[in-house]
Backbone as a printed PyTorch tensor [residue, N CA C, xyz], in Angstrom:
tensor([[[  0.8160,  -1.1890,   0.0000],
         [  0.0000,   0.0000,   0.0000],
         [  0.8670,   1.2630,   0.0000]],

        [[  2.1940,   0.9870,   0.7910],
         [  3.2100,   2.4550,   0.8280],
         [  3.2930,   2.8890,  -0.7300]],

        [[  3.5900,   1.8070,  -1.2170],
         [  4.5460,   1.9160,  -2.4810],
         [  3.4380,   1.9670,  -3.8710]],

        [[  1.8820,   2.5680,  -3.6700],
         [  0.8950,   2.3100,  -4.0990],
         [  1.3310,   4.2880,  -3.9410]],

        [[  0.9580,   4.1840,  -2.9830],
         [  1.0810,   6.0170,  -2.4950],
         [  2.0230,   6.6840,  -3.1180]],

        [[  3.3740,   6.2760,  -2.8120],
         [  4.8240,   6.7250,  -3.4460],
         [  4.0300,   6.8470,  -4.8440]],

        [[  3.9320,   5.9860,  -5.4990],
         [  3.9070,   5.8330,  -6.8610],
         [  2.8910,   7.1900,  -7.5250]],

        [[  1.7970,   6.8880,  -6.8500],
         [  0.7000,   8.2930,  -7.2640],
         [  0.9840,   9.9020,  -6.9000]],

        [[  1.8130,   9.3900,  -5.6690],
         [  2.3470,  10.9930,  -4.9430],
         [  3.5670,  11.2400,  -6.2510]],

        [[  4.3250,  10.7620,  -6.8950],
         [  5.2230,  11.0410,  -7.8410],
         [  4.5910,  11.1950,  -8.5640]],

        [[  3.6200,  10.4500,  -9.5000],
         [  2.7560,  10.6400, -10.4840],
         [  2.1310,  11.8830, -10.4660]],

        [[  1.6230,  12.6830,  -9.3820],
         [  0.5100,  13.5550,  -9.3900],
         [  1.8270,  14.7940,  -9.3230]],

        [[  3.0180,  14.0830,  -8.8110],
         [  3.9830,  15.8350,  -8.8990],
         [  4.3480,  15.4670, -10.0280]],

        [[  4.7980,  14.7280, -10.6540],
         [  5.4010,  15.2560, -12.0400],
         [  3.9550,  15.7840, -13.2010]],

        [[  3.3090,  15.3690, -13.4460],
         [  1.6730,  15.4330, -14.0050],
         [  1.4830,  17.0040, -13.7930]],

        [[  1.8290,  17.3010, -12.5540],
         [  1.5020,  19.2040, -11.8220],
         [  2.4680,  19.8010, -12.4700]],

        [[  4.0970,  19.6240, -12.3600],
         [  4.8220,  19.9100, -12.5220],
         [  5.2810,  20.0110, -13.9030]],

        [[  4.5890,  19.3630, -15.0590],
         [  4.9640,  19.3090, -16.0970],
         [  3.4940,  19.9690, -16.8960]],

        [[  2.2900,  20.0020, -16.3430],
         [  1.4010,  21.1730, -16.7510],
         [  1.4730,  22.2020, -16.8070]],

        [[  2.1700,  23.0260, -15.5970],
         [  2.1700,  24.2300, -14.7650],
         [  3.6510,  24.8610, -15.3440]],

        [[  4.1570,  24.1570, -16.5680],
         [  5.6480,  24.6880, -16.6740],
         [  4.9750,  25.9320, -18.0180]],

        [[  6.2000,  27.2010, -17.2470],
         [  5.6860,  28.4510, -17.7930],
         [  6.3710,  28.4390, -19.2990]],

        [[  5.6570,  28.9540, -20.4210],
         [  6.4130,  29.4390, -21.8750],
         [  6.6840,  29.9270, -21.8980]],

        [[  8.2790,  30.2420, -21.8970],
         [  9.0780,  31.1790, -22.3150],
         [  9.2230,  32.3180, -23.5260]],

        [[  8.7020,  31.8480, -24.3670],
         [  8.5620,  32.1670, -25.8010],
         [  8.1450,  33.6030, -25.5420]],

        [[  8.8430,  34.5270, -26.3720],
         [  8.7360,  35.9540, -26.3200],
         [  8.3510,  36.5740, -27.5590]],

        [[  7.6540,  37.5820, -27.9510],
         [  6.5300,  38.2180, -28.7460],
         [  7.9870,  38.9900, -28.5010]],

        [[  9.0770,  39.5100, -29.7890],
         [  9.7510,  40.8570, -30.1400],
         [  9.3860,  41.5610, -30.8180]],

        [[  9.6470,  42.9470, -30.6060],
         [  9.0650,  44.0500, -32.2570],
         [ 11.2070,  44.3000, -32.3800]],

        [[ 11.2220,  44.4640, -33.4410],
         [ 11.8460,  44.9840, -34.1640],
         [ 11.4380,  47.1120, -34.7360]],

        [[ 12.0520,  47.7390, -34.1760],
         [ 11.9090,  48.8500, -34.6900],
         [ 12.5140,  49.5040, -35.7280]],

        [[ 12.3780,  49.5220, -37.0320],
         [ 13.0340,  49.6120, -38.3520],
         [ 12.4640,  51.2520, -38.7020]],

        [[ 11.8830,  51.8150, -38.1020],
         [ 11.0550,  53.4390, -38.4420],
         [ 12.0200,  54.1690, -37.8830]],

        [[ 11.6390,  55.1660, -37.8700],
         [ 12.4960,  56.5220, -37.4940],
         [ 12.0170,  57.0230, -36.1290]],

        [[ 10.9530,  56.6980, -35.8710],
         [ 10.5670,  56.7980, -34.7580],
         [ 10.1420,  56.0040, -33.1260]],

        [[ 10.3670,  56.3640, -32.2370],
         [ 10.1830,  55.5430, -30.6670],
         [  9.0850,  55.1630, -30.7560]],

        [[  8.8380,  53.6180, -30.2720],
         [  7.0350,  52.9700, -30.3020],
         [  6.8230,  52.3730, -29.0120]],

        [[  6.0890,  51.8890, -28.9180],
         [  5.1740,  50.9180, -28.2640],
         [  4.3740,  49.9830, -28.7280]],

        [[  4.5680,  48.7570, -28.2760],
         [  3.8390,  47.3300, -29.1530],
         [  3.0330,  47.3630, -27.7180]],

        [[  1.5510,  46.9500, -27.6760],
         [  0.5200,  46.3380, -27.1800],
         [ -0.0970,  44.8220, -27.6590]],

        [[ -0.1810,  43.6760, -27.3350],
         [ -0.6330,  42.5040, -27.8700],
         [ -2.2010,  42.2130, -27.3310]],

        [[ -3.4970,  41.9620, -27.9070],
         [ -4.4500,  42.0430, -27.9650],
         [ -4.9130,  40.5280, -28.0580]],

        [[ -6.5360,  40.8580, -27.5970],
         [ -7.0160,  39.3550, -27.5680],
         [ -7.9650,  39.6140, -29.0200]],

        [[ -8.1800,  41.1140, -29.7090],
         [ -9.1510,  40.9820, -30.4680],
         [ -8.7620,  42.5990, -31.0230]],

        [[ -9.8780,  43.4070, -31.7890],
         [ -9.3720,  44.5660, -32.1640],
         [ -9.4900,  45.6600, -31.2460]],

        [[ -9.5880,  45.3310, -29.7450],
         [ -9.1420,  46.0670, -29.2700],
         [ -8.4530,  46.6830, -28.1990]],

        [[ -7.2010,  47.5210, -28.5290],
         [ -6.3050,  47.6710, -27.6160],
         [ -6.3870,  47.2440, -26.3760]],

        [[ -7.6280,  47.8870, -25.9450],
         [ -7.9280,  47.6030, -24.3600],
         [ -8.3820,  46.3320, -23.9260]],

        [[ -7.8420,  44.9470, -24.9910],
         [ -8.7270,  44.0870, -24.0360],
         [ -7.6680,  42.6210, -23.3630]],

        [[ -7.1990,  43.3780, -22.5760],
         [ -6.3670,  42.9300, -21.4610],
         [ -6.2520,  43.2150, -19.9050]],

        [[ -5.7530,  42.5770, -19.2140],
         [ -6.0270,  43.0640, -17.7180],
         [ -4.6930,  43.6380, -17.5810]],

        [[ -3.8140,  43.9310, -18.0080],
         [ -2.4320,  44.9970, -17.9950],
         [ -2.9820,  45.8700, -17.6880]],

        [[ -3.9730,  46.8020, -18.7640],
         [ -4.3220,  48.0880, -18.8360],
         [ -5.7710,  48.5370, -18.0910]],

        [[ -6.0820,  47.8350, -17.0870],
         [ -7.3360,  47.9570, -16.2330],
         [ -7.7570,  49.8230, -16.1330]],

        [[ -6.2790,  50.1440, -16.1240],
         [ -6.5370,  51.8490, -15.6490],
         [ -6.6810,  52.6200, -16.6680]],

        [[ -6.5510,  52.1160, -18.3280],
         [ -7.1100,  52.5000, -18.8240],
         [ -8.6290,  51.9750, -19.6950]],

        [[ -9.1810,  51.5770, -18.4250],
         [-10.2960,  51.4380, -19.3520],
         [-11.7310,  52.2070, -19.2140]],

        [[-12.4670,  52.5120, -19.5850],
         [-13.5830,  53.2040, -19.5840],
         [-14.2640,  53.0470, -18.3550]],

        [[-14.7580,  53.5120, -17.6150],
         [-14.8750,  53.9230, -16.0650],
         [-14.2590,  53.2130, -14.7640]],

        [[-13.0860,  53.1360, -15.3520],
         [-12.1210,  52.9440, -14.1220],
         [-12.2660,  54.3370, -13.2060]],

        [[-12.2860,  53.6700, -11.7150],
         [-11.9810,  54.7540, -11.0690],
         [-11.1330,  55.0290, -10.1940]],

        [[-10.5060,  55.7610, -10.1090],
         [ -9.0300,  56.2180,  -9.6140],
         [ -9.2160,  56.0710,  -8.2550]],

        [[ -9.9970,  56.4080,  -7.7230],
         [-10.4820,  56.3720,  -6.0880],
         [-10.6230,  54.9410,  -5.6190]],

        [[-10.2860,  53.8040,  -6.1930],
         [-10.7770,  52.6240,  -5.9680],
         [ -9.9450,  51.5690,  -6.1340]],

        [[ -8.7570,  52.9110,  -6.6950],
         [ -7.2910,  51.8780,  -6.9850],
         [ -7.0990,  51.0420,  -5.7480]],

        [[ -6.2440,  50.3500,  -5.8030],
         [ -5.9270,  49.9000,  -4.3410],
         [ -3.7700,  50.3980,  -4.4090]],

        [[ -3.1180,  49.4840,  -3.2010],
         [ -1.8710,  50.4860,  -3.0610],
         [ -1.4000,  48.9600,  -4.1740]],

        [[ -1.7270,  47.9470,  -4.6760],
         [ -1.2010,  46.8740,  -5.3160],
         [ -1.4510,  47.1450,  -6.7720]],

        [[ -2.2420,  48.1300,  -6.9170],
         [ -2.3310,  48.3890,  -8.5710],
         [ -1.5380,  49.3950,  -9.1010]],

        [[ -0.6190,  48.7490,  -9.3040],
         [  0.4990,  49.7450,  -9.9110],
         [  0.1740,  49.9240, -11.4990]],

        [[  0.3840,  50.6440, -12.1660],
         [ -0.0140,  51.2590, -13.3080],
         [  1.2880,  49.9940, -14.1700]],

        [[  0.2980,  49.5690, -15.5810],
         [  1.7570,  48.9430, -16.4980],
         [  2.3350,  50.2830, -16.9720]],

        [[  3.7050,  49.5040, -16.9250],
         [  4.9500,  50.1970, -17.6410],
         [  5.3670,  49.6930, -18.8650]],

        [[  5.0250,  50.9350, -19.5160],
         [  5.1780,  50.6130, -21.6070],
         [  6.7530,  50.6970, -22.0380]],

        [[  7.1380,  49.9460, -22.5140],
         [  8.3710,  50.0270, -22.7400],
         [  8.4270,  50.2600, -23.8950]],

        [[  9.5370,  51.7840, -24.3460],
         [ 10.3180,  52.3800, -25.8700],
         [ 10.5210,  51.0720, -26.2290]],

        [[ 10.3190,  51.5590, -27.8020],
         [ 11.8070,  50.9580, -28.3690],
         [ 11.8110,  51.6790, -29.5530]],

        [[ 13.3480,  52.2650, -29.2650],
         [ 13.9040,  52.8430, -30.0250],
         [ 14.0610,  52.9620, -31.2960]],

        [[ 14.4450,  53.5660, -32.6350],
         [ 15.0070,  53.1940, -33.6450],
         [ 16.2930,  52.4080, -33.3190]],

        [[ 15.8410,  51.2430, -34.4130],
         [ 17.0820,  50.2140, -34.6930],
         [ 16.7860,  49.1460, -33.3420]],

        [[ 15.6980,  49.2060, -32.3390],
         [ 15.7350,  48.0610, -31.2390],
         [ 14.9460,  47.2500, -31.5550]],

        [[ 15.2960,  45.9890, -31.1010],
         [ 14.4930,  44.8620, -30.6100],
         [ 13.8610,  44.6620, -29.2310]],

        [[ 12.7400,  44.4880, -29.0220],
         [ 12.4390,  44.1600, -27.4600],
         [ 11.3150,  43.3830, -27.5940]],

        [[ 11.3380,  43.0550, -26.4480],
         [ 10.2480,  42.0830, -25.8880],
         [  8.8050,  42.2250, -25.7900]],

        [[  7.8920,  41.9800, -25.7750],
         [  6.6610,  42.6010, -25.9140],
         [  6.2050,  41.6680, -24.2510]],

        [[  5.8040,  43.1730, -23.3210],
         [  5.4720,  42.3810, -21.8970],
         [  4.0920,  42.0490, -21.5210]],

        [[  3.2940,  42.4100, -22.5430],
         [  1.9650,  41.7140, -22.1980],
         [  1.8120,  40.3690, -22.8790]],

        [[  2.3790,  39.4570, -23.1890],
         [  2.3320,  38.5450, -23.8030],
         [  1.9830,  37.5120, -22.6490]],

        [[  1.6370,  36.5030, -23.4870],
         [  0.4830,  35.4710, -22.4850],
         [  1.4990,  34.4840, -22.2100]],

        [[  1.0400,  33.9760, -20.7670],
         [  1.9880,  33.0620, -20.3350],
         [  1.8850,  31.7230, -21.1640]],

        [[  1.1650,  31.2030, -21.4990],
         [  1.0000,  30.0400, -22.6730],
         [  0.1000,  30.1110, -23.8810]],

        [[  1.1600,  30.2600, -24.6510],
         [  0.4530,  30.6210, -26.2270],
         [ -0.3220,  30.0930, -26.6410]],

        [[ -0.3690,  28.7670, -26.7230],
         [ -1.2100,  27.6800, -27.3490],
         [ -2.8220,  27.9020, -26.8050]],

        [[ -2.9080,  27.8590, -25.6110],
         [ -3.6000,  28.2090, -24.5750],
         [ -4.6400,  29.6000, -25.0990]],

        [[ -3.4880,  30.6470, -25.0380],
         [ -3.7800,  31.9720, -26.0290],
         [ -4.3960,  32.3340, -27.3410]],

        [[ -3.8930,  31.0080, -28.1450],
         [ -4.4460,  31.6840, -29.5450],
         [ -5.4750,  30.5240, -29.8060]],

        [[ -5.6190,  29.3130, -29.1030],
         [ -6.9910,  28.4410, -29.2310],
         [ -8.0100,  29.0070, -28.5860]],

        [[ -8.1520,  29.9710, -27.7470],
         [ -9.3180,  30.8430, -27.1620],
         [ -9.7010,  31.6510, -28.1730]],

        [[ -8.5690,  32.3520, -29.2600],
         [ -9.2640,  33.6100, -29.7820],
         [-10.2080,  32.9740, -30.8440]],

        [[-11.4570,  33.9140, -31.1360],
         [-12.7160,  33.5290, -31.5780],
         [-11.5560,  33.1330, -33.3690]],

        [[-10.7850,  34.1510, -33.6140],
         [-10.6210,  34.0480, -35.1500],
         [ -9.3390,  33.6120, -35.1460]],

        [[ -8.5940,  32.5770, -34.0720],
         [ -7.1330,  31.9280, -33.5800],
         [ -6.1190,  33.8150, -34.2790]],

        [[ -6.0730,  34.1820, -34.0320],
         [ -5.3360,  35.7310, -34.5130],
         [ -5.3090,  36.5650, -32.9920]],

        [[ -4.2370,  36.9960, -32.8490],
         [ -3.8400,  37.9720, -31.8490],
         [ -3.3850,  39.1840, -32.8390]],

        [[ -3.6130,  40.3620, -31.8510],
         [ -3.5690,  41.4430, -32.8010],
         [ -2.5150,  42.0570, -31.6700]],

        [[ -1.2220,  42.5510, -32.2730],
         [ -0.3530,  43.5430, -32.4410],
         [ -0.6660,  44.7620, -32.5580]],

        [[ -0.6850,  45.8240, -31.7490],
         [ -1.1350,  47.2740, -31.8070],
         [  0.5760,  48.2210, -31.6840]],

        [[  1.0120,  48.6580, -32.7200],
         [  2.2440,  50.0870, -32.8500],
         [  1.4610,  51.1750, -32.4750]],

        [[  2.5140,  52.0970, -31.5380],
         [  1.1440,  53.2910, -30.9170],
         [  3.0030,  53.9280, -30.9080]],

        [[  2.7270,  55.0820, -31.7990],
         [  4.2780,  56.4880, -31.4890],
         [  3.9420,  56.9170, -30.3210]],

        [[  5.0820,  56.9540, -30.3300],
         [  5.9030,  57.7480, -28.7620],
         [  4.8120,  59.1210, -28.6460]],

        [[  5.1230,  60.1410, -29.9970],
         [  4.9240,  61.6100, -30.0400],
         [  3.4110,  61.0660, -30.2530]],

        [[  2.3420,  60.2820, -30.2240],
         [  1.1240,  60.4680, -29.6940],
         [  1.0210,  60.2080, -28.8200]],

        [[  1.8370,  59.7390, -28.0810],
         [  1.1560,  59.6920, -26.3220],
         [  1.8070,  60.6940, -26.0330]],

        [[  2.6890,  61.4670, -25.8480],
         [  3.1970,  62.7360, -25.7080],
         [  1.9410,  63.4020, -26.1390]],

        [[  1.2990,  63.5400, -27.5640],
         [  0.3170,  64.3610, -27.5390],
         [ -0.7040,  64.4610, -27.1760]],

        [[ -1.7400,  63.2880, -26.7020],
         [ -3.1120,  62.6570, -26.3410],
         [ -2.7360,  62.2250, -24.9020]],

        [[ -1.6020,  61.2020, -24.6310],
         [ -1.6070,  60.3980, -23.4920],
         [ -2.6130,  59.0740, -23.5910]],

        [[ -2.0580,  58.2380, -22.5200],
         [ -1.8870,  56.9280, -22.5710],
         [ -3.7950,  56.7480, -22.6220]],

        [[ -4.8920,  57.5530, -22.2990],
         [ -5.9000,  57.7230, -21.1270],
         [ -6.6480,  57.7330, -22.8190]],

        [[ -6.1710,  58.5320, -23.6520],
         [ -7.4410,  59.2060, -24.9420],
         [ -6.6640,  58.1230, -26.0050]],

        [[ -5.5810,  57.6920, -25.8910],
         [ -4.8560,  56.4840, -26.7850],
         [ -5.9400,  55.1960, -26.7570]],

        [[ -6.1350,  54.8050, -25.1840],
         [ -6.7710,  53.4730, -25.1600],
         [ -8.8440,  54.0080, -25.6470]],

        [[ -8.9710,  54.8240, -25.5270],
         [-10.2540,  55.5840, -25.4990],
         [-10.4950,  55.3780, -27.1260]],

        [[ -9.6110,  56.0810, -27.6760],
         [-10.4340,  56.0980, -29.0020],
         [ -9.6950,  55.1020, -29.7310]],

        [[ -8.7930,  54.1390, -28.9130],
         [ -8.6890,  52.6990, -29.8890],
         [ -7.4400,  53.3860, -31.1460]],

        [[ -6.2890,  54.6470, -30.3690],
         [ -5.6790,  54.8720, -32.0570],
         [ -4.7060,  54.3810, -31.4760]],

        [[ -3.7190,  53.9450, -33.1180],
         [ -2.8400,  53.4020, -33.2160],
         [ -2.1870,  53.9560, -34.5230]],

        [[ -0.9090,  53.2000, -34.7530],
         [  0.1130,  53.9560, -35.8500],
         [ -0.1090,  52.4250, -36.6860]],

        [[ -0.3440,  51.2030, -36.5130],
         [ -0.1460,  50.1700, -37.0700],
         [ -0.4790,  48.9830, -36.0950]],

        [[ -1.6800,  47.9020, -36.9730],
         [ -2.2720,  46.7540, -36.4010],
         [ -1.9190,  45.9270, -36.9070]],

        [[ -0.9690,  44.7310, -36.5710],
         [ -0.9630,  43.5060, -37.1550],
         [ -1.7530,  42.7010, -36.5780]],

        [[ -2.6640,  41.5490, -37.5080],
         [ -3.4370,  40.5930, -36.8940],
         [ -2.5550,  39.0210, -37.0360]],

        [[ -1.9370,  38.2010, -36.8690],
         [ -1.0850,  37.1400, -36.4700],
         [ -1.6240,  35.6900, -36.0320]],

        [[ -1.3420,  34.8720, -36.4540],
         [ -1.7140,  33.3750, -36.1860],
         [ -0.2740,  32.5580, -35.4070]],

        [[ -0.7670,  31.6360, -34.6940],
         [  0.6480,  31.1370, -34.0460],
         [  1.5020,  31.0670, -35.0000]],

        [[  1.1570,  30.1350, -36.1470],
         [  1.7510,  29.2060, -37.0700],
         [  2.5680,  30.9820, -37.8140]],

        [[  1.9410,  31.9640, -38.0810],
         [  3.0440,  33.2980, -38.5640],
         [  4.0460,  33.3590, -37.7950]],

        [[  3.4950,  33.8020, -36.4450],
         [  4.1150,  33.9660, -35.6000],
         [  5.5790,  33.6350, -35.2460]],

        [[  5.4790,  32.3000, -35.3610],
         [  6.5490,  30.9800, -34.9100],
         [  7.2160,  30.8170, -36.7780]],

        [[  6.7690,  30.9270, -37.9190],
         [  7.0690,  31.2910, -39.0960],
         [  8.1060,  32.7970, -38.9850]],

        [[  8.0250,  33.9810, -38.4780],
         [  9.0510,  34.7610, -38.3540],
         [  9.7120,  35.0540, -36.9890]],

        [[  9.9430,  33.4980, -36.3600],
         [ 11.0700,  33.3040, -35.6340],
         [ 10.7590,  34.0850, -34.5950]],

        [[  9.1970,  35.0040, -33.8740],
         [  8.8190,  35.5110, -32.9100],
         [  8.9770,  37.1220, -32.8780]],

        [[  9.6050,  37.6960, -34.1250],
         [ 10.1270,  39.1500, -33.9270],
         [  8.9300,  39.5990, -35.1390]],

        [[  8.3460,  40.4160, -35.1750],
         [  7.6720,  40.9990, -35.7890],
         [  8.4750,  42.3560, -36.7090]],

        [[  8.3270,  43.0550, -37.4870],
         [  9.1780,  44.2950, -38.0030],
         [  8.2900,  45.1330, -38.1840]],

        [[  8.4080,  46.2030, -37.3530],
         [  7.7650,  47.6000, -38.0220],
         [  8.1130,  48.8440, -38.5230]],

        [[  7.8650,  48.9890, -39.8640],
         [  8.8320,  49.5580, -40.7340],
         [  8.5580,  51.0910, -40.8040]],

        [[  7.2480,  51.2860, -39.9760],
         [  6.9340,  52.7150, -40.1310],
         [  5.6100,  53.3260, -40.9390]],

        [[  5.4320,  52.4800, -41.5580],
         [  4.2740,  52.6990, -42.8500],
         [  2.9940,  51.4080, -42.5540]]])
Protein backbone atom coordinates (compact mmCIF):
# COMPACT_ATOMS: atom_id res chain seq x y z
CA UNK A 1 0.00 0.00 0.00
CA UNK A 2 3.21 2.46 0.83
CA UNK A 3 4.55 1.92 -2.48
CA UNK A 4 0.89 2.31 -4.10
CA UNK A 5 1.08 6.02 -2.50
CA UNK A 6 4.82 6.72 -3.45
CA UNK A 7 3.91 5.83 -6.86
CA UNK A 8 0.70 8.29 -7.26
CA UNK A 9 2.35 10.99 -4.94
CA UNK A 10 5.22 11.04 -7.84
CA UNK A 11 2.76 10.64 -10.48
CA UNK A 12 0.51 13.56 -9.39
CA UNK A 13 3.98 15.84 -8.90
CA UNK A 14 5.40 15.26 -12.04
CA UNK A 15 1.67 15.43 -14.01
CA UNK A 16 1.50 19.20 -11.82
CA UNK A 17 4.82 19.91 -12.52
CA UNK A 18 4.96 19.31 -16.10
CA UNK A 19 1.40 21.17 -16.75
CA UNK A 20 2.17 24.23 -14.77
CA UNK A 21 5.65 24.69 -16.67
CA UNK A 22 5.69 28.45 -17.79
CA UNK A 23 6.41 29.44 -21.87
CA UNK A 24 9.08 31.18 -22.32
CA UNK A 25 8.56 32.17 -25.80
CA UNK A 26 8.74 35.95 -26.32
CA UNK A 27 6.53 38.22 -28.75
CA UNK A 28 9.75 40.86 -30.14
CA UNK A 29 9.07 44.05 -32.26
CA UNK A 30 11.85 44.98 -34.16
CA UNK A 31 11.91 48.85 -34.69
CA UNK A 32 13.03 49.61 -38.35
CA UNK A 33 11.06 53.44 -38.44
CA UNK A 34 12.50 56.52 -37.49
CA UNK A 35 10.57 56.80 -34.76
CA UNK A 36 10.18 55.54 -30.67
CA UNK A 37 7.04 52.97 -30.30
CA UNK A 38 5.17 50.92 -28.26
CA UNK A 39 3.84 47.33 -29.15
CA UNK A 40 0.52 46.34 -27.18
CA UNK A 41 -0.63 42.50 -27.87
CA UNK A 42 -4.45 42.04 -27.96
CA UNK A 43 -7.02 39.36 -27.57
CA UNK A 44 -9.15 40.98 -30.47
CA UNK A 45 -9.37 44.57 -32.16
CA UNK A 46 -9.14 46.07 -29.27
CA UNK A 47 -6.30 47.67 -27.62
CA UNK A 48 -7.93 47.60 -24.36
CA UNK A 49 -8.73 44.09 -24.04
CA UNK A 50 -6.37 42.93 -21.46
CA UNK A 51 -6.03 43.06 -17.72
CA UNK A 52 -2.43 45.00 -18.00
CA UNK A 53 -4.32 48.09 -18.84
CA UNK A 54 -7.34 47.96 -16.23
CA UNK A 55 -6.54 51.85 -15.65
CA UNK A 56 -7.11 52.50 -18.82
CA UNK A 57 -10.30 51.44 -19.35
CA UNK A 58 -13.58 53.20 -19.58
CA UNK A 59 -14.87 53.92 -16.07
CA UNK A 60 -12.12 52.94 -14.12
CA UNK A 61 -11.98 54.75 -11.07
CA UNK A 62 -9.03 56.22 -9.61
CA UNK A 63 -10.48 56.37 -6.09
CA UNK A 64 -10.78 52.62 -5.97
CA UNK A 65 -7.29 51.88 -6.98
CA UNK A 66 -5.93 49.90 -4.34
CA UNK A 67 -1.87 50.49 -3.06
CA UNK A 68 -1.20 46.87 -5.32
CA UNK A 69 -2.33 48.39 -8.57
CA UNK A 70 0.50 49.75 -9.91
CA UNK A 71 -0.01 51.26 -13.31
CA UNK A 72 1.76 48.94 -16.50
CA UNK A 73 4.95 50.20 -17.64
CA UNK A 74 5.18 50.61 -21.61
CA UNK A 75 8.37 50.03 -22.74
CA UNK A 76 10.32 52.38 -25.87
CA UNK A 77 11.81 50.96 -28.37
CA UNK A 78 13.90 52.84 -30.03
CA UNK A 79 15.01 53.19 -33.64
CA UNK A 80 17.08 50.21 -34.69
CA UNK A 81 15.73 48.06 -31.24
CA UNK A 82 14.49 44.86 -30.61
CA UNK A 83 12.44 44.16 -27.46
CA UNK A 84 10.25 42.08 -25.89
CA UNK A 85 6.66 42.60 -25.91
CA UNK A 86 5.47 42.38 -21.90
CA UNK A 87 1.97 41.71 -22.20
CA UNK A 88 2.33 38.54 -23.80
CA UNK A 89 0.48 35.47 -22.48
CA UNK A 90 1.99 33.06 -20.34
CA UNK A 91 1.00 30.04 -22.67
CA UNK A 92 0.45 30.62 -26.23
CA UNK A 93 -1.21 27.68 -27.35
CA UNK A 94 -3.60 28.21 -24.57
CA UNK A 95 -3.78 31.97 -26.03
CA UNK A 96 -4.45 31.68 -29.55
CA UNK A 97 -6.99 28.44 -29.23
CA UNK A 98 -9.32 30.84 -27.16
CA UNK A 99 -9.26 33.61 -29.78
CA UNK A 100 -12.72 33.53 -31.58
CA UNK A 101 -10.62 34.05 -35.15
CA UNK A 102 -7.13 31.93 -33.58
CA UNK A 103 -5.34 35.73 -34.51
CA UNK A 104 -3.84 37.97 -31.85
CA UNK A 105 -3.57 41.44 -32.80
CA UNK A 106 -0.35 43.54 -32.44
CA UNK A 107 -1.13 47.27 -31.81
CA UNK A 108 2.24 50.09 -32.85
CA UNK A 109 1.14 53.29 -30.92
CA UNK A 110 4.28 56.49 -31.49
CA UNK A 111 5.90 57.75 -28.76
CA UNK A 112 4.92 61.61 -30.04
CA UNK A 113 1.12 60.47 -29.69
CA UNK A 114 1.16 59.69 -26.32
CA UNK A 115 3.20 62.74 -25.71
CA UNK A 116 0.32 64.36 -27.54
CA UNK A 117 -3.11 62.66 -26.34
CA UNK A 118 -1.61 60.40 -23.49
CA UNK A 119 -1.89 56.93 -22.57
CA UNK A 120 -5.90 57.72 -21.13
CA UNK A 121 -7.44 59.21 -24.94
CA UNK A 122 -4.86 56.48 -26.78
CA UNK A 123 -6.77 53.47 -25.16
CA UNK A 124 -10.25 55.58 -25.50
CA UNK A 125 -10.43 56.10 -29.00
CA UNK A 126 -8.69 52.70 -29.89
CA UNK A 127 -5.68 54.87 -32.06
CA UNK A 128 -2.84 53.40 -33.22
CA UNK A 129 0.11 53.96 -35.85
CA UNK A 130 -0.15 50.17 -37.07
CA UNK A 131 -2.27 46.75 -36.40
CA UNK A 132 -0.96 43.51 -37.15
CA UNK A 133 -3.44 40.59 -36.89
CA UNK A 134 -1.08 37.14 -36.47
CA UNK A 135 -1.71 33.37 -36.19
CA UNK A 136 0.65 31.14 -34.05
CA UNK A 137 1.75 29.21 -37.07
CA UNK A 138 3.04 33.30 -38.56
CA UNK A 139 4.11 33.97 -35.60
CA UNK A 140 6.55 30.98 -34.91
CA UNK A 141 7.07 31.29 -39.10
CA UNK A 142 9.05 34.76 -38.35
CA UNK A 143 11.07 33.30 -35.63
CA UNK A 144 8.82 35.51 -32.91
CA UNK A 145 10.13 39.15 -33.93
CA UNK A 146 7.67 41.00 -35.79
CA UNK A 147 9.18 44.30 -38.00
CA UNK A 148 7.76 47.60 -38.02
CA UNK A 149 8.83 49.56 -40.73
CA UNK A 150 6.93 52.71 -40.13
CA UNK A 151 4.27 52.70 -42.85
Amino acid sequence: MLQVKIFLSLFLLITFYSCDKLDDRELRVKNNSDKTIYSILSENDSMNHSGFYYEYQQGFDENKKGDYDTPFIFQEIRKGETAANHDRPRYWEHYFNRLEDRKARLFIIQKDSVQKYGWKMIFKKNSYSKKYGITMQQLDSLNRTIGYDGK
